[in-house]
Every structure is written in C-alpha cells, then in structure tokens.
VEXZALUM-949502 format. One record per residue (C-alpha): residue number from 1; chain; residue in one letter; x, y, z. Coordinates in steps of 0.25 Angstrom, whole numbers, plus 5000, padded with zeros to 4 digits. Layout:
{NUM, 'A', 'A', {X, Y, Z}},
...
END
This chain:
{1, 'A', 'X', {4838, 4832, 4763}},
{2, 'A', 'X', {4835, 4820, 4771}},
{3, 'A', 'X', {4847, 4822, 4781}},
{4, 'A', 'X', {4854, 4808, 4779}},
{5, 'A', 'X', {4864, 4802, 4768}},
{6, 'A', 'X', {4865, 4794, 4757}},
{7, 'A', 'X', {4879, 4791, 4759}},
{8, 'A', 'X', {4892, 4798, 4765}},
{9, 'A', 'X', {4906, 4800, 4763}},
{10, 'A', 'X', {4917, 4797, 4773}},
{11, 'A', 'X', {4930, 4803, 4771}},
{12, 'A', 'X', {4941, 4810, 4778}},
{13, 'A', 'X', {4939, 4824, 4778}},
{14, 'A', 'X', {4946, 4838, 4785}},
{15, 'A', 'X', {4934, 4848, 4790}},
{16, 'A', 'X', {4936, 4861, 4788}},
{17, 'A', 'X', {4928, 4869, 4797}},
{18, 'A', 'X', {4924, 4883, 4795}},
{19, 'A', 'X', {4923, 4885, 4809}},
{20, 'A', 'X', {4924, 4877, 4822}},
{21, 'A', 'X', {4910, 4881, 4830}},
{22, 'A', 'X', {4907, 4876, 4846}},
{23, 'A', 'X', {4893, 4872, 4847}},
{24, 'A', 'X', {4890, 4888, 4853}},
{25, 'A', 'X', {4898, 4893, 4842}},
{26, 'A', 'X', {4887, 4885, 4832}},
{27, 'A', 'X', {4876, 4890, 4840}},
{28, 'A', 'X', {4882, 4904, 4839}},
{29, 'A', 'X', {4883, 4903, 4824}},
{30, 'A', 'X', {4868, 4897, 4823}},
{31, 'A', 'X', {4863, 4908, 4830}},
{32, 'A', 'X', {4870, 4918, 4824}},
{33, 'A', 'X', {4875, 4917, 4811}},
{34, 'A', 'X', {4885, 4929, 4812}},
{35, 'A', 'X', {4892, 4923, 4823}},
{36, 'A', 'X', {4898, 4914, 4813}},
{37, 'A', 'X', {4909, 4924, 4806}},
{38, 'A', 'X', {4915, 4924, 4822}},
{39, 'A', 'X', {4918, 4909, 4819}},
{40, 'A', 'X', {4926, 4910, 4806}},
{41, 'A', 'X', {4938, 4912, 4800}},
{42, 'A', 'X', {4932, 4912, 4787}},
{43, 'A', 'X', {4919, 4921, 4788}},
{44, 'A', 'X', {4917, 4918, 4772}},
{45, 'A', 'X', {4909, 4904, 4779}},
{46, 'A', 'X', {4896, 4904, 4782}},
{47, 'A', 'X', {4896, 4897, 4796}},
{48, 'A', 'X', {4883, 4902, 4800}},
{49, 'A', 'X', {4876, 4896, 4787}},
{50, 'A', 'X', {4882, 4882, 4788}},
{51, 'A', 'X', {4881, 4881, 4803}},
{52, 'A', 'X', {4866, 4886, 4802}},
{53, 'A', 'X', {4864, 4874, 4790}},
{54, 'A', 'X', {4871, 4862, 4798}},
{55, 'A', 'X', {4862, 4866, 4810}},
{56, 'A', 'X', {4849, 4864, 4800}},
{57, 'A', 'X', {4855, 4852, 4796}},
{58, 'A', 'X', {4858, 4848, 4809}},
{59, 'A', 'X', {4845, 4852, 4815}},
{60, 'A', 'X', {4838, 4843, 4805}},
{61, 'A', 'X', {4846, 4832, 4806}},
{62, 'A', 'X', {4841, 4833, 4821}},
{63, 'A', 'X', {4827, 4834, 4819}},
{64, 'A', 'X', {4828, 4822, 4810}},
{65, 'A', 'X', {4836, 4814, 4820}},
{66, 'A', 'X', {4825, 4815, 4829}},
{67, 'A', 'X', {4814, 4812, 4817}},
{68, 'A', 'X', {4822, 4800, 4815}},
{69, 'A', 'X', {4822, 4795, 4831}},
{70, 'A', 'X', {4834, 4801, 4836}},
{71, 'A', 'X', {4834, 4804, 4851}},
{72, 'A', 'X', {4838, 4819, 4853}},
{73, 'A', 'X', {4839, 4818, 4870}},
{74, 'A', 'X', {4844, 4834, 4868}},
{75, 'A', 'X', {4834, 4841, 4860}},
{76, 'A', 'X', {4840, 4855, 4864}},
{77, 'A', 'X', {4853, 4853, 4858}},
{78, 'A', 'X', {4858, 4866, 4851}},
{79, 'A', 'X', {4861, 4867, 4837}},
{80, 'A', 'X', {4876, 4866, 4837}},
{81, 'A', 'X', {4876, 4854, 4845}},
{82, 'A', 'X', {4864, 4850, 4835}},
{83, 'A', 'X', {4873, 4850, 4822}},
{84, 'A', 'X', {4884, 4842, 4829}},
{85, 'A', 'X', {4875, 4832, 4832}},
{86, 'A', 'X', {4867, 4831, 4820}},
{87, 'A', 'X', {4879, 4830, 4812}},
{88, 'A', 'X', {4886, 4820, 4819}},
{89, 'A', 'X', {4875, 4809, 4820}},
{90, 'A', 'X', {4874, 4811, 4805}},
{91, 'A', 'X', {4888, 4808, 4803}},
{92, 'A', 'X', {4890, 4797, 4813}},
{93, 'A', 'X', {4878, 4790, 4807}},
{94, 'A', 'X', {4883, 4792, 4793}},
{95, 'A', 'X', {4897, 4785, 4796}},
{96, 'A', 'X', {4890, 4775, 4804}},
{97, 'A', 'X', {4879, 4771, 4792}},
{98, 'A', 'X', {4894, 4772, 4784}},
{99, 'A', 'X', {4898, 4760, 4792}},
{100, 'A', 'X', {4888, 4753, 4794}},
{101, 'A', 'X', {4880, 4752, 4781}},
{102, 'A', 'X', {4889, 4758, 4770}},
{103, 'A', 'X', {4902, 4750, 4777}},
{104, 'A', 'X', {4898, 4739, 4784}},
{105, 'A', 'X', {4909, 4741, 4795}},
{106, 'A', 'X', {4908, 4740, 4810}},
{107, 'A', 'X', {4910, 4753, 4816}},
{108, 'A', 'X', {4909, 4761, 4830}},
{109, 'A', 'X', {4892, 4760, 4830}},
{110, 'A', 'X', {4886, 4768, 4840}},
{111, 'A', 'X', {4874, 4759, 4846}},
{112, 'A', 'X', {4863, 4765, 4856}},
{113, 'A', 'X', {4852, 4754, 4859}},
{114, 'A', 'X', {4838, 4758, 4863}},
{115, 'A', 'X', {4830, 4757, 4877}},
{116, 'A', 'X', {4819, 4748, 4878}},
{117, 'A', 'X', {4806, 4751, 4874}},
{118, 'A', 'X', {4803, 4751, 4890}},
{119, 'A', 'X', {4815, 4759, 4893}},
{120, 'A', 'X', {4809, 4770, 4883}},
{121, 'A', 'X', {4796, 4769, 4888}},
{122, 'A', 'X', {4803, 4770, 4904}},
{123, 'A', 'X', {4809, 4783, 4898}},
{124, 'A', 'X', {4796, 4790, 4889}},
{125, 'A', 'X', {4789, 4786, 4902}},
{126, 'A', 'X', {4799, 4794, 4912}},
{127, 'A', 'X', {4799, 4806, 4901}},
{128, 'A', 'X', {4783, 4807, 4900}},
{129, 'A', 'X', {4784, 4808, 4916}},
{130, 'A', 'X', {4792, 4821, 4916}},
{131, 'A', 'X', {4785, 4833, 4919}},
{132, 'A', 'X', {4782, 4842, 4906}},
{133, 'A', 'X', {4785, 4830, 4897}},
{134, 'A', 'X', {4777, 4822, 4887}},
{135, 'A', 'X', {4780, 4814, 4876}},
{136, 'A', 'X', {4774, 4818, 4862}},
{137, 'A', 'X', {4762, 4806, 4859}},
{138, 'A', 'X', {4768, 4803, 4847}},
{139, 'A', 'X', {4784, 4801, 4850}},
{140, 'A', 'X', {4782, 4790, 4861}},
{141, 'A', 'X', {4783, 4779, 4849}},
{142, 'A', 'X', {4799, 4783, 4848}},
{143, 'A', 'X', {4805, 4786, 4860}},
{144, 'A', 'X', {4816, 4793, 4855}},
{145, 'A', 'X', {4807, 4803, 4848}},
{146, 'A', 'X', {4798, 4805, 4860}},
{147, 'A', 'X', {4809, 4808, 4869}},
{148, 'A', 'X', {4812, 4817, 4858}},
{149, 'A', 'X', {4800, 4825, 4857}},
{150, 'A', 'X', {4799, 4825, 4872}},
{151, 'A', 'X', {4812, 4831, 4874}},
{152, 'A', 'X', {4809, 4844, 4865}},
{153, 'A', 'X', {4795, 4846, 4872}},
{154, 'A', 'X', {4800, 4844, 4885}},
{155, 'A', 'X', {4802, 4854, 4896}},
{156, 'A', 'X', {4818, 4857, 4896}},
{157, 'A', 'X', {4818, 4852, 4912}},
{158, 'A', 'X', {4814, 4838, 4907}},
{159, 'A', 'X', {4824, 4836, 4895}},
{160, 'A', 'X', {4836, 4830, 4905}},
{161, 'A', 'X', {4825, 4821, 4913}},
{162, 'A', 'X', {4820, 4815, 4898}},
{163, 'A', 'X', {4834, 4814, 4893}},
{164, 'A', 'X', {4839, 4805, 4904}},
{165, 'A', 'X', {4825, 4797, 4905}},
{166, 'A', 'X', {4830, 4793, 4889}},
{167, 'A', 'X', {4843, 4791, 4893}},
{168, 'A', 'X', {4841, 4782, 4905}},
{169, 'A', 'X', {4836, 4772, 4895}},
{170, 'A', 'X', {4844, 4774, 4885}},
{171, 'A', 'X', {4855, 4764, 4883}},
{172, 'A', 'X', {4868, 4765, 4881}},
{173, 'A', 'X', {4874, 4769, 4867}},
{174, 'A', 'X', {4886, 4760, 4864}},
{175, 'A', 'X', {4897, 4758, 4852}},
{176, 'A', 'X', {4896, 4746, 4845}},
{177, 'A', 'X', {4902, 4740, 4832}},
{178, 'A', 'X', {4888, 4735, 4827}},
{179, 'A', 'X', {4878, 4746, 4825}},
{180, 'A', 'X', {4865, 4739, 4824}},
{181, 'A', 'X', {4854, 4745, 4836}},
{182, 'A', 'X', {4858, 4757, 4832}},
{183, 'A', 'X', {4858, 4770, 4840}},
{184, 'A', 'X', {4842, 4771, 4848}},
{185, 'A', 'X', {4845, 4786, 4853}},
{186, 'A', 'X', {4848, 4791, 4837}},
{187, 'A', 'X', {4840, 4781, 4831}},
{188, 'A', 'X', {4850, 4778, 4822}},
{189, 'A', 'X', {4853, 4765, 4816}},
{190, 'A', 'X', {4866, 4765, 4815}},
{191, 'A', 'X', {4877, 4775, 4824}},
{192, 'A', 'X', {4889, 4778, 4827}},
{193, 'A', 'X', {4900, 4788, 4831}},
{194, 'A', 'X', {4909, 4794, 4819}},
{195, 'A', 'X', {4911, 4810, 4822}},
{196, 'A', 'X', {4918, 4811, 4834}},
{197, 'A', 'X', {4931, 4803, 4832}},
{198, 'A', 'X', {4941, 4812, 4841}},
{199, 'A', 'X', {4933, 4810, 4853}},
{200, 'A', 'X', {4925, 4796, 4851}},
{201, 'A', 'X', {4932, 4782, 4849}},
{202, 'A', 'X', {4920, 4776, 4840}},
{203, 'A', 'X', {4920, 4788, 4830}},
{204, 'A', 'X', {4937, 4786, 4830}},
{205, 'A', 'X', {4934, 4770, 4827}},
{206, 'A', 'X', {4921, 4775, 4816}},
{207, 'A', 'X', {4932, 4784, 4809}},
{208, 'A', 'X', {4941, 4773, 4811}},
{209, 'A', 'X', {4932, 4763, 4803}},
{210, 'A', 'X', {4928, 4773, 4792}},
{211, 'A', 'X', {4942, 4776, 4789}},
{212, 'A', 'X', {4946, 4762, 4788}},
{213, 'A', 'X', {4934, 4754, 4785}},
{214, 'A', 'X', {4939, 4744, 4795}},
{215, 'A', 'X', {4933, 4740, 4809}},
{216, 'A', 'X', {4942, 4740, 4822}},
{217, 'A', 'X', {4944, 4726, 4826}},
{218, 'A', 'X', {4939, 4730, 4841}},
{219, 'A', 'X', {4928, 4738, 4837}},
{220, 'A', 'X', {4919, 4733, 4847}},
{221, 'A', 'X', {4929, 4733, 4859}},
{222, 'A', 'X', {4929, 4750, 4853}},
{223, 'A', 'X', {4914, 4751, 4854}},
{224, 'A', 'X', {4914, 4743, 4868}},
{225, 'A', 'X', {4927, 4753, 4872}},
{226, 'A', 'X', {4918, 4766, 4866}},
{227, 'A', 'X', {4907, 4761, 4872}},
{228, 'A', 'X', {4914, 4760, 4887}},
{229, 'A', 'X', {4921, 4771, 4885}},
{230, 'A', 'X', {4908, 4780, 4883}},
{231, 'A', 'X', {4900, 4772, 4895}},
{232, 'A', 'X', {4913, 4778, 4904}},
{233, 'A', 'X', {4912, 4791, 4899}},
{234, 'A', 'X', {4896, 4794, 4903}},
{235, 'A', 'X', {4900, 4789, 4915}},
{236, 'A', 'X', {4912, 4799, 4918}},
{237, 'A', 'X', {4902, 4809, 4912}},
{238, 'A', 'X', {4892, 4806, 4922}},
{239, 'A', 'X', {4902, 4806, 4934}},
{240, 'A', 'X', {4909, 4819, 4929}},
{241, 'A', 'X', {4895, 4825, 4930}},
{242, 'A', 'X', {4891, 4820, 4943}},
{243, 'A', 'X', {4904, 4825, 4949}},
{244, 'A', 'X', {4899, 4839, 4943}},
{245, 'A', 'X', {4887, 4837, 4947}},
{246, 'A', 'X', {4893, 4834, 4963}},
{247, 'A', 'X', {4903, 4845, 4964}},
{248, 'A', 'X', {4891, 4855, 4960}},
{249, 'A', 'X', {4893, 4858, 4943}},
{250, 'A', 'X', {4883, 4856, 4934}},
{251, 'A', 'X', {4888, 4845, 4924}},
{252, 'A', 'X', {4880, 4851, 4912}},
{253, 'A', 'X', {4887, 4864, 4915}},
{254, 'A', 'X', {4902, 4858, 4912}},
{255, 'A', 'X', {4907, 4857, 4898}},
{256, 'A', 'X', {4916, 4846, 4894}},
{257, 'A', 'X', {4927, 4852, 4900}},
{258, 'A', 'X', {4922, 4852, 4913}},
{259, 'A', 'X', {4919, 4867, 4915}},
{260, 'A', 'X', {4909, 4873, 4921}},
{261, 'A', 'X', {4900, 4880, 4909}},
{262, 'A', 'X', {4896, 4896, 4914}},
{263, 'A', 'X', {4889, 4907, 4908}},
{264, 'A', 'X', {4896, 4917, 4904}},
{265, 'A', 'X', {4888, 4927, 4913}},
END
C-alpha cells in the first residue's frame, strides 16, 4: 500500500516471460486490450490484465516520486516507457539500500550533487522569463518540484528551453564507491545501478558484489574508469548529432541505429 519495502530478497532466478513487448507493442496492448492474444503463444494469459495493472503500479510509483522530490525533466513520457522506468528505480534503490544498510559493503554508488542555491535561482529566474511560463507560488521553496509543476503547465514550445536551463546547472552525476550526497535530481538518499548488467560496467561490478559479498580491490579506479567512460560517451553523442545536424538530419529523428525514422505515409 505504501509502495516501499520492508525487506527484499536476492537470489538467482530464470524469468519466464509470457511475452517479449517493444515499447509500441506495450502501448498497443494498454490501448487495446484485444490486441494482446496477437502477442502470444499462450492465449490462456491474460496479458492485457497484468500489462494494464503493472502500468497502475507504475503510474503511482511516478506520481509519488515526484511527491517525494524527484525531478521528472520528461513529463510526457508514454506509459510504456513509464513502467520500465518506475520499476527500475525501485530495484536499483532496493539492491543499493541492500548494500548499503543491510550489508555494509562498498558498492558501484551512483552520486549526483546538487547546484547551488544561486545556480537554482540563475535557472528558476531564466524559466520565469519564458514567454507563457510561470512558476506555481507555492513550488519555488523546492526547485526540483517547481520545475516540475512548471513543466506540466507549460506551453509544449517552451519544455526543451526549461529542460536545458536545469540541466546547464546541473552537475555532473558520477560513480563513486561511497554514497553519502546522494543523488539531487531523484532525491534519493542513496543510489545506484544494478538492472542493466549486459550493457553497464557498475551494474556488472553491483551483480559482482551481491553474488560475492566481496568488494573489488580497485573499486574506485572502476568508478573513476565508469565515470570517464560515460563523460566520453555524451561527448561522442553530442558530436554524432552535430554531424547530423551539418549534413541536414534531424538528430531526434535517427534511432540508435543510425536510421532515419519516416512515417509510413
């Protein structure tokens, strides 16, 4: 009822999955609950039911994230992307309370400082002055919750130009082995990566250290390494798009595969 945990288990497990949805096949399935039986093998499942209930649990979770202080820079976000989301945070804080608290270990800690109060206010001040925008009265004592009020009122031509005035003070989020400062933007105390093993070093080491109960012996040259390594990637990110950009593509329409997204018509 409260949406948290009393404790958790860890434990190797196998997933059997009833069916294997993309994000538009989710959507599909939320808004069109017989679409489902296309998906399965086994049409004795109800998919639509438990894909319909994980989003209410999902969209709660959400909405009391942001109670709680998150910042939520994408309030449009569709549903299907909504669950992964939810569930993730949920589980990376889980196994990081895990360790910290319940273990006492060092672990892979993901650690997002927070901008000065004069940095805020340079950024509330630069949103306030956009044309169609104003911030709710009552939201300016947290500015993670006035820039999220702001963003759902806001005009839709305004959202990128508020989202880059927070992220222009924001700083850098880094991997550390000590997790204390927690993470600003999410507001929690303590975080870290855990879900994405196959494609991120720090939930590979995490896994690492709940299997073993045992800490690398380099960990903080790993969290330096994950840390470089990701400061490398925005910057390819930000070159591959300028080179879009340059030869006449429109970087928000290429998938990560480097094709050009078109409508079907």
């Amino acid at each position: 009822e409260t949406l948290s945990y009393e404790d958790i288990d860890i434990y190797k497990s196998v997933i059997e999955s009833d069916a294997r949805l993309t994000y538009s096949e989710c959507e599909e399935v939320l808004d069109n609950p017989e679409s489902a039986d296309d998906l399965l093998e086994d049409t004795e499942v109800d998919l639509a039911e438990k894909t319909e209930l994980v989003w209410e649990l999902a969209d709660q979770m959400h909405e009391q994230r942001k109670e709680d202080g998150s910042l939520v820079l994408n309030p449009a976000r569709d549903r299907a992307h909504t669950i992964i989301e939810e569930c993730m945070l949920k589980a990376n804080k889980a196994v990081t309370h895990e360790l910290m608290w319940d273990r006492g270990v060092e672990a892979m800690y993901r650690v997002h400082p927070q901008p000065s109060p004069e940095e805020w206010d340079e950024a509330l001040r630069e949103i306030q002055d956009l044309e169609g925008v104003s911030i709710p009265g009552e939201a300016w004592e947290d500015p993670r919750k006035a820039v999220n009020a702001t963003l759902e009122q806001a005009p839709g031509r305004q959202l990128s130009k508020i989202q880059r005035a927070v992220m222009f003070v924001m700083p850098r989020a880094k991997y550390m082995s000590d997790p204390f400062g927690g993470h600003h933007a999410l507001n929690f105390e303590i975080y870290g990566h855990f879900t994405s093993p196959i494609r991120r070093l720090s939930d590979l080491i995490n896994h690492w250290i709940v299997a073993t109960n045992d800490v690398p012996e380099d960990l903080a040259a790993l969290c330096q390494h994950a840390s470089d390594q990701q400061k490398d990637a925005e910057q390819c990110e930000r070159e591959y798009k300028q080179f879009l950009q340059e030869v006449g593509l429109n970087p928000d329409a290429i998938n990560n595969r480097g094709v050009e997204v078109v409508d079907d018509d």
